[in-house]
C-alpha positions as CSV (number, residue, x, y, z in Angstrom):
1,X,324.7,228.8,-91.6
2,X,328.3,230.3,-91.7
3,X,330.4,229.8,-88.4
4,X,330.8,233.0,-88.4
5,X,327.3,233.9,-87.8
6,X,327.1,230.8,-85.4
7,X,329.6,232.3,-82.9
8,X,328.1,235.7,-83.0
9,X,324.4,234.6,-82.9
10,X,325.5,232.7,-79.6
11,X,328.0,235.6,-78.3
12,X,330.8,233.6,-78.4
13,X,334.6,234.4,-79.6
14,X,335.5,233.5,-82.7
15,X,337.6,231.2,-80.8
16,X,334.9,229.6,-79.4
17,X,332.6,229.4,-82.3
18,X,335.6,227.7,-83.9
19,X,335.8,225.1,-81.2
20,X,332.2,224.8,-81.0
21,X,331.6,223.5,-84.7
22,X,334.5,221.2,-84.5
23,X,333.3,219.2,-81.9
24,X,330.1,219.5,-83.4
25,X,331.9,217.9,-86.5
26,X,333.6,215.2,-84.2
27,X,330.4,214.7,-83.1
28,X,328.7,213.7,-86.6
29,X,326.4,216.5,-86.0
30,X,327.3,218.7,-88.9
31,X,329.4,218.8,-91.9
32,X,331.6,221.5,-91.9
33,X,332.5,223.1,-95.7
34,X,335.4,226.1,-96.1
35,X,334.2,229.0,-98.6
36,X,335.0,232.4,-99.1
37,X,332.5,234.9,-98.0
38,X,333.0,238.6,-97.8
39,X,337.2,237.9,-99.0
40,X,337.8,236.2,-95.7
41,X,338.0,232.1,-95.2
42,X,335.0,230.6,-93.0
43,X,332.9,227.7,-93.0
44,X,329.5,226.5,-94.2
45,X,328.2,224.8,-91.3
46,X,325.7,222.0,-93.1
47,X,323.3,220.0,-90.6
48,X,323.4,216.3,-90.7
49,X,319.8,215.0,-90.9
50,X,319.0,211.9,-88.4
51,X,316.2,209.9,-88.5
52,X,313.8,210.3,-85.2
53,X,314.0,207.6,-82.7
54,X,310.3,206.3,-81.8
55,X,312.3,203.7,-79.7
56,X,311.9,205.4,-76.0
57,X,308.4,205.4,-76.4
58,X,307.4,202.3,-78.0
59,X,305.2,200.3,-75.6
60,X,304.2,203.3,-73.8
61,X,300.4,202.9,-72.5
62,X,300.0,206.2,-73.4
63,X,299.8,205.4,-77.5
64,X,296.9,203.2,-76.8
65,X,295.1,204.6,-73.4
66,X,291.2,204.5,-73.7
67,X,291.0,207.2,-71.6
68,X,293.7,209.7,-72.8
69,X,291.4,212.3,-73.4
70,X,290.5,212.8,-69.6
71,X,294.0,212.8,-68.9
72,X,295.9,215.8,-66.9
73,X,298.7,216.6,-64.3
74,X,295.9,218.1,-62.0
75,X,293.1,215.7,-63.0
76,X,292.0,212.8,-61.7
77,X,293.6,210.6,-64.5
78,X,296.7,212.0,-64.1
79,X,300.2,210.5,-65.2
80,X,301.6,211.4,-62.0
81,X,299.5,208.8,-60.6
82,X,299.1,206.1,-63.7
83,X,299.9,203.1,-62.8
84,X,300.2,201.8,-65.9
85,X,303.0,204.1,-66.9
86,X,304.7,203.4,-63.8
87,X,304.5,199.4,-64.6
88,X,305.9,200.7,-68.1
89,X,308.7,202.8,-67.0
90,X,309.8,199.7,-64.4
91,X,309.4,197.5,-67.3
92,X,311.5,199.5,-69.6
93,X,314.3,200.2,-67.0
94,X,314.1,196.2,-66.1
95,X,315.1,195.7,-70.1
96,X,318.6,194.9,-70.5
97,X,320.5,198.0,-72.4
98,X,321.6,197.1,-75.9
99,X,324.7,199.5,-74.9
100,X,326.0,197.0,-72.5
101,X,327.5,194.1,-73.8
């Protein structure tokens, strides 16, 4: 996608669309690449691929529940009354953060 068709798909200024991508660069979200398009200077905005976390769910009861398939918010199997995902989530808040050091 070009930034200029970034800013105006989101109704920004140019200004802002400009901004936007940068820090999107900064980020390590995209890459950004200057061409000529239409005799005026913009960039190719190119999306960095990341690989998909599985990490926030591992462990979850849910991947393994034998009874899944009776499972809804209004049923009675309901995961706003599972105990075993509330064990879980307890358990995974318990887990020290890899972040801290």
């Amino acid at each position: 996608m070009l930034q200029s068709e970034l800013w105006k798909k989101l109704k920004l200024s140019s200004r802002d669309g400009s901004r936007l991508s940068l820090k999107l660069e900064r980020m390590g979200t995209i890459n950004r690449e200057k061409l000529l398009e239409n005799d005026r200077w913009t960039y190719k905005l190119i999306l960095k691929k990341t690989p998909i976390s599985t990490q926030s769910i591992e462990n979850s009861p849910c991947l393994v529940c034998t009874v899944e398939q009776k499972c809804s918010l209004d049923g009675e199997i309901s995961p706003k009354t599972c105990q075993l995902i509330e064990d879980w989530v307890i358990a995974e808040y318990k887990k020290p953060s890899k972040a801290k050091k």
